[in-house]
C-alpha positions in Angstrom: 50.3 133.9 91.5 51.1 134.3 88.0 54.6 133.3 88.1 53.5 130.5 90.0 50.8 129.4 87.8 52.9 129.0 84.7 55.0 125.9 86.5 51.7 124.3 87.7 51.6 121.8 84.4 55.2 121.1 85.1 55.3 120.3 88.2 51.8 118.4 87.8 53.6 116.2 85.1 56.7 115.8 86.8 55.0 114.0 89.6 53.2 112.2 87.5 56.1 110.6 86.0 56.8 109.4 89.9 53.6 107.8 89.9 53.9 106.4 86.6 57.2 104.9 87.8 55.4 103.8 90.9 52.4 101.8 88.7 55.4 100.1 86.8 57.2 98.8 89.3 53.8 97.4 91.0 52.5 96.0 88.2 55.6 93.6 87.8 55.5 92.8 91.6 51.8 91.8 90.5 53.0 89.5 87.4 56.0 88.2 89.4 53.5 87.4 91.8 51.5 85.6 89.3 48.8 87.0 88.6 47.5 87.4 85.0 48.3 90.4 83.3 44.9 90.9 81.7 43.4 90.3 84.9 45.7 92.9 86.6 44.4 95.1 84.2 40.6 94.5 84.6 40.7 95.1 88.6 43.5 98.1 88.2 40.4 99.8 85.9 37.7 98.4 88.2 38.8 99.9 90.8 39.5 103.2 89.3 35.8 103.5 88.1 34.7 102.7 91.6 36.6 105.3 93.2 36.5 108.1 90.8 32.9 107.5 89.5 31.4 108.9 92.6 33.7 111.6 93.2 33.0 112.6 89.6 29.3 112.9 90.2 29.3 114.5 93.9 31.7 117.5 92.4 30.4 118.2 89.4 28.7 121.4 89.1 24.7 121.1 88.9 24.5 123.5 86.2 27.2 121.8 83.8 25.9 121.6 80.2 29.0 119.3 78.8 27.2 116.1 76.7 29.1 113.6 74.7 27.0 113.0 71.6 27.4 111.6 68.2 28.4 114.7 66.3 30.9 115.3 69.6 32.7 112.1 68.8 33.0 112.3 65.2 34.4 115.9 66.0 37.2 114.4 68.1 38.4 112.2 65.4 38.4 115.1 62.8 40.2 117.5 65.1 42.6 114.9 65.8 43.7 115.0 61.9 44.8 118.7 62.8 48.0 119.4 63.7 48.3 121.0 67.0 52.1 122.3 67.1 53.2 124.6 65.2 56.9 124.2 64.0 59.2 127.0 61.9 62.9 125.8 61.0 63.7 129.4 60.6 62.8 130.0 64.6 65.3 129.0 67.4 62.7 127.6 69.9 60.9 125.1 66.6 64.5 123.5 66.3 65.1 123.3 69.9 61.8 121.8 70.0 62.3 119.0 67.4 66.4 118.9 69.1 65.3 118.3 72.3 62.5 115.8 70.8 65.5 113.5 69.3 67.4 113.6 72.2 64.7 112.7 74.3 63.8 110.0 72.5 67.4 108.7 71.5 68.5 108.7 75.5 64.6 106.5 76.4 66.1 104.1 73.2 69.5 104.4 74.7 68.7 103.1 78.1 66.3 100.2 76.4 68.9 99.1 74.3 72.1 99.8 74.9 74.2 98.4 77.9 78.1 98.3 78.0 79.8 98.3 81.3 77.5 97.0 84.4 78.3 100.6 86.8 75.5 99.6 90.0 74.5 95.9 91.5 77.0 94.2 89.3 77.0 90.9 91.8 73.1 90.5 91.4 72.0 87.4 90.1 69.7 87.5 86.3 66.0 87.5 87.5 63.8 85.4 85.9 61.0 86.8 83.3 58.0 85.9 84.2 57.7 85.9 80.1 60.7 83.8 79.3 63.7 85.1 77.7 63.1 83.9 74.1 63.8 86.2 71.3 60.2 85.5 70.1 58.7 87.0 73.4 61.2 90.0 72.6 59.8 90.7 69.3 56.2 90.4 70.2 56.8 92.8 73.2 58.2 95.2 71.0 55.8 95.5 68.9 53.5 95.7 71.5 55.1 98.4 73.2 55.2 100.1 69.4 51.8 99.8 69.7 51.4 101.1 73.3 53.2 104.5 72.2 51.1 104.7 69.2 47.9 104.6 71.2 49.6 106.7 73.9 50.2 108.9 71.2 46.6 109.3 69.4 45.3 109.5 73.4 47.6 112.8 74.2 46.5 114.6 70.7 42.7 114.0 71.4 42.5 115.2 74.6 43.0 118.2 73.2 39.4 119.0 71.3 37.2 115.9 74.0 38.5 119.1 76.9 37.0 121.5 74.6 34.0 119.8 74.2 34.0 117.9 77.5 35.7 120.2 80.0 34.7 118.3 82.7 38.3 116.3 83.1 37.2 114.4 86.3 33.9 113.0 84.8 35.8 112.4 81.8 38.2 110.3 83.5 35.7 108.2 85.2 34.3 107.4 81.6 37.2 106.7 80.4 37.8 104.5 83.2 34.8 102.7 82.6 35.0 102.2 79.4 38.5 100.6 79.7 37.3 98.3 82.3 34.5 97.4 80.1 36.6 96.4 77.2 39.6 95.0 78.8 36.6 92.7 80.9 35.5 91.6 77.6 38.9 90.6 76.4 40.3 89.3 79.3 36.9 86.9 79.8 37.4 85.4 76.4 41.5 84.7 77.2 40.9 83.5 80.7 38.6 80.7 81.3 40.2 79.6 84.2 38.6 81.2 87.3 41.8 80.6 89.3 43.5 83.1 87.3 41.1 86.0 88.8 41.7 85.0 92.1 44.0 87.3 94.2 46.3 84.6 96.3 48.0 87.9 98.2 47.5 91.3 99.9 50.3 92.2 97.4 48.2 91.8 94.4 45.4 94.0 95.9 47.8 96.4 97.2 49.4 96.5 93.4 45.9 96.6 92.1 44.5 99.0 94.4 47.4 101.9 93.7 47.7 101.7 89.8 44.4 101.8 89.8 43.4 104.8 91.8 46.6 106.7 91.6 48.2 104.9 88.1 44.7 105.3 86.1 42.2 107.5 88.4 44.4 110.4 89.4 46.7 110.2 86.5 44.1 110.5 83.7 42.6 113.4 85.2 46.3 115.4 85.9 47.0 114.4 82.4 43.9 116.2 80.8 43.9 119.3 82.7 47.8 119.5 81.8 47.0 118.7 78.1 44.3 121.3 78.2 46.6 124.0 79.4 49.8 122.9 77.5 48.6 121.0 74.2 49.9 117.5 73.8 53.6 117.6 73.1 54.4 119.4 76.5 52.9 116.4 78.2 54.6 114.0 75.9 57.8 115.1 76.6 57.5 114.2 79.9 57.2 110.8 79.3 61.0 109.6 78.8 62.1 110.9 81.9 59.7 108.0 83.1 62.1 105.6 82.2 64.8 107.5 83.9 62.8 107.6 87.2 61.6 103.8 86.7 65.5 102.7 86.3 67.0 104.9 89.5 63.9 103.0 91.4 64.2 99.3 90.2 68.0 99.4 90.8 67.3 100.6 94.3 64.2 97.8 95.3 64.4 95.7 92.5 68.3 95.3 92.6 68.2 95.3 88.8 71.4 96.2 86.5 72.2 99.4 85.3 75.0 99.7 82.3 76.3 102.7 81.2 73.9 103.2 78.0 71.4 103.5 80.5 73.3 106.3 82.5 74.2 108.3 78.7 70.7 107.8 78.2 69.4 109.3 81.1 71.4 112.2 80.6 70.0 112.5 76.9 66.6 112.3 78.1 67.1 115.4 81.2 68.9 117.5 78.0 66.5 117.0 75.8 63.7 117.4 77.9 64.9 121.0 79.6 65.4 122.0 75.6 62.2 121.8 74.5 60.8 123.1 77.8 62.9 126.2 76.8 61.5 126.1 73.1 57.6 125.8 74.9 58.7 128.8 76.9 59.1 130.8 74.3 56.7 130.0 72.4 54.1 131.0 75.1 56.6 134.3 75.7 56.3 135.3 71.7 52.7 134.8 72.0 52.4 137.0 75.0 54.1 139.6 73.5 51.5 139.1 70.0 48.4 139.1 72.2 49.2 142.7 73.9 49.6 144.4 70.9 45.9 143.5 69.9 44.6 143.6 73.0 46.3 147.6 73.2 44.1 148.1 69.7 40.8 146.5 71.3 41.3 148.6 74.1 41.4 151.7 72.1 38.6 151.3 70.0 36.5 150.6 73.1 37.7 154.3 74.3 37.3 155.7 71.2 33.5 154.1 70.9 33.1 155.2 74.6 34.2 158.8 74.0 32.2 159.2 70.3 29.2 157.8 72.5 29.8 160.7 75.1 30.1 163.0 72.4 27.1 162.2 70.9 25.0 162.1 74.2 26.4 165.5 74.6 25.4 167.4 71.4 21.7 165.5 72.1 21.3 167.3 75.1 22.1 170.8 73.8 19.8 170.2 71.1 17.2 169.4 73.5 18.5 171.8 75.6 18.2 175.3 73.1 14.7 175.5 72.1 13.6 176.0 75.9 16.1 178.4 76.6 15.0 179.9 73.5 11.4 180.5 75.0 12.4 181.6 78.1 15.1 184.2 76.5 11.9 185.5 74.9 9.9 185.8 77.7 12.5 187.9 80.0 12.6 189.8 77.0 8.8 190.6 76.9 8.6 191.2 80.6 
């Protein structure tokens, strides 16, 4: 079980990259449907607090003490400030870590950017964005999805001390459900003052709704915790640009989108870069195995040696409680 128990977070965030894949592609069968994005974002969080809410509080232990208070939350954003990898450039597994980091990274850049010869569905026809195709819209959606990562980002590193003080990952992922439906509500009431735009005209706009938010926000949030919690933050990271690799083989095969060769290079960037640090992680958690035993050796002999001084001593009591009455009664067979 042990063995098996170590690829648990890895095969937990490998699935989920499926699933993230799975919310991409259905959110832009939504918007080409469409249907607001910020609307499509308020029922895919909706819906998530509806379903995970109540599964939260029918399986939470009755005796759970976990509370989310002032001095909790200030707590997260001072822990955050802490670095939570440790990195040596004298150590093989640190630079394989930060190696496999750039080529990870490179090949998710590679496939974004870079296109060259068309290698699959080279007779399909440019879709339309539902966005337009300026270089203005370009920009701006860069910058958003800059600011995506960065929030992605600060999200993975403070899961890390909100599990230690809220270990409860389900009920944490209702409330963080909630909370994102509450402020993405707030938002998307002051943008859209058009009540057609929250209609749903389609089954395929609930359908898209109904999986990103159960599976897409629900499930995911909670995997994503419990893996962080095992694994720190930059295992679960790393993950994330074999995403885009999963999201390209699936839109070429139902979206009949393009794929150039910069987008197979960087595919293989990303699968080389990812099994590197996944080697440097290993080892990490192999060196400290091997640091733990010694001190857990040492523990272990102190407790025998506390266990046999406290036998010693019991010992020695008894004999001195032991010789004055056979002291008396030595005297007595004497007399007699």
């Amino acid at each position: 079980m042990g063995g098996l128990g170590d690829y648990k977070p890895a095969m937990v965030m490998f699935g989920l990259q499926f699933t993230y894949a799975g919310v991409a592609l259905s959110t832009r069968a939504a918007l080409l449907q469409g249907m607001s994005p910020r609307v499509f974002v308020v029922y895919r969080q909706a819906i998530a607090t509806l379903v995970i809410a109540p599964t939260a509080y029918l399986t939470r232990s009755k005796t759970s003490t976990c509370c989310m208070g002032w001095k909790s939350f200030w707590l997260i954003f001072v822990t955050s400030l802490i670095g939570l990898e440790t990195v040596n450039v004298r150590s093989l597994r640190s630079i394989s870590k930060i190696i496999g980091t750039v080529f990870c990274v490179s090949g998710a850049v590679a496939m974004a950017l870079l296109k060259g010869p068309k290698l699959l569905n080279t007779e399909a026809l440019p879709t339309k964005s539902a966005f337009g195709s300026g270089g203005e819209n370009w920009l701006l959606g860069c910058i958003f999805l800059f600011g995506s990562s960065c929030c992605w980002s600060l999200w993975l590193i403070l899961q890390v001390p909100v599990s230690s003080i809220y270990p409860d990952h389900l009920s944490l992922s209702a409330w963080m459900c909630f909370m994102s439906m509450v402020q993405s509500a707030m938002l998307a009431t002051c943008l859209e003052r058009d009540l057609e735009a929250w209609k749903l005209n389609s089954y395929l706009e609930l359908a898209c709704c109904f999986y990103s938010g159960v599976v897409g926000s629900g499930i995911s949030f909670f995997a994503q915790a419990w893996c962080i919690s095992k694994k720190g933050p930059l295992f679960s990271a790393m993950f994330n640009p074999l995403n885009t690799v999963i999201v390209t083989i699936f839109a070429t095969i139902f979206l009949h989108e393009e794929i150039y060769t910069g987008s197979a290079v960087g595919a293989f960037c990303v699968v080389v870069g990812l099994y590197v640090v996944l080697w440097g992680k290993a080892k990490d958690l192999e060196e400290r195995n091997t640091e733990t035993d010694p001190k857990m050796q040492n523990e272990q002999s102190k407790i025998r040696q506390i266990l046999t001084d406290e036998s010693l001593i019991d010992t020695i009591c008894k004999i001195d409680l032991e010789e004055p009455f056979l002291s008396k009664d030595s005297t007595a067979v004497d007399k007699n």
